[in-house]
Each structure stands twice: as structure tokens, then as C-alpha cells.
C-alpha positions in Angstrom: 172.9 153.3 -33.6 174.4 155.3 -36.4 176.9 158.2 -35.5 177.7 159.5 -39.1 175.4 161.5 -41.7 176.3 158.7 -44.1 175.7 156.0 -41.4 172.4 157.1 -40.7 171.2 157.6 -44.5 172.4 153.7 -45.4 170.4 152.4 -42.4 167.1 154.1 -43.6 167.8 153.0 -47.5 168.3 149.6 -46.2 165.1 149.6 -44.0 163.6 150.9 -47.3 164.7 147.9 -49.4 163.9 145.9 -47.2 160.0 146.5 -46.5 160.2 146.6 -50.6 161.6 143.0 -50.5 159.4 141.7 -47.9 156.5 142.6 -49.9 157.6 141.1 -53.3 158.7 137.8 -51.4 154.9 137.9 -50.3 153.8 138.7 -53.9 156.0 135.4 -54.3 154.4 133.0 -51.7 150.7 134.5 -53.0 151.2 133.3 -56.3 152.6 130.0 -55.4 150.0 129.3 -53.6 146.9 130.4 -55.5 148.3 127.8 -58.4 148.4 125.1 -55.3 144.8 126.2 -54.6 143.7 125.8 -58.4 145.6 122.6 -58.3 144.1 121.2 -55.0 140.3 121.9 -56.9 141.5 119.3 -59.4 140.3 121.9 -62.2 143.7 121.2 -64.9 142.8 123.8 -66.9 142.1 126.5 -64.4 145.3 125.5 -62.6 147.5 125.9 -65.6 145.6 129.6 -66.6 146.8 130.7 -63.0 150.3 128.5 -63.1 150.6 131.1 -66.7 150.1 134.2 -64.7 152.1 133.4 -61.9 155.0 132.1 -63.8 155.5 136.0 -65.2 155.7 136.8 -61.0 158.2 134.0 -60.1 159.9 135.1 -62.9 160.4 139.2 -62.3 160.7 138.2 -58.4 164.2 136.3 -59.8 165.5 138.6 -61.9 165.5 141.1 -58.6 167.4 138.7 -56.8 164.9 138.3 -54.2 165.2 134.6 -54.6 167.7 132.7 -56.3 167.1 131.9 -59.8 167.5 128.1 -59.3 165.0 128.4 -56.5 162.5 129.9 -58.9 163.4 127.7 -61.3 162.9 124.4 -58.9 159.0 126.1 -58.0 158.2 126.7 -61.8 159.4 123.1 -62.3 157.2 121.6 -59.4 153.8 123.3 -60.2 154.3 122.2 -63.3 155.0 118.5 -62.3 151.9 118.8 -60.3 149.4 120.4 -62.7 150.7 117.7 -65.4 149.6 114.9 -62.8 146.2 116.0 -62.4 
């Protein structure tokens, strides 16, 4: 456990951040899947209205370093790939 003042106060913030990350790497897996969803209907344009939204999510998720950006990158590149081959 924490002895110092200082201690203490870093191990709250970082419980803090990390409840905030959890729930934005949820956001994350939420919007992948509802664009596999869309996809696995077979509806092309429905999936690539909800690949649109999600894209701007993937993206933001990034840009906080949540996930890497080549990770986001590879999952943008892969619902694509699928929504092309419907």
C-alpha cells in the first residue's frame, strides 16, 4: 500500500484512468462489433452507414493511445475488406 501523500494521490489518479480507459476500450469493441453485426445481415449499405460512424470511434480511441494506431488502422482496414466483399 501507499505510505506517502504523493503515493497515495498517484494510485487513486491511476485507478481513475484506468476505469476511464476500460470504458473507452469497451466503446471500442461495441463499435467493432455492431459493423460485424451489420455485415453478418449481408445489408452492404447498412454495414458501411455504421462502418462510417464507427470509423470516427476507432479513430478518437487512437489518438488517446488506448490502442495502438496501427492496431486501429489494421481494424479500419479489415471491416473495410469485409463490407467490400459483401
Amino acid at each position: 500500500m501507499a505510505n506517502s501523500a504523493q503515493a497515495r494521490k498517484r494510485a487513486r489518479q491511476a485507478n481513475k484512468q484506468r476505469a476511464l480507459n476500460m470504458s473507452q476500450r469497451s466503446a471500442l469493441r461495441t463499435a467493432i462489433k455492431k459493423v460485424r453485426k451489420a455485415i453478418g445481415a449481408g445489408d452492404k449499405t447498412a454495414a458501411q452507414a455504421v462502418f462510417n460512424d464507427s470509423q470516427s470511434v476507432i479513430d478518437s480511441i487512437a489518438d488517446k493511445n488506448i490502442v495502438h494506431k496501427n492496431t486501429a488502422a489494421r481494424y479500419k482496414s479489415r471491416l473495410s475488406a469485409a463490407i467490400k466483399a459483401l
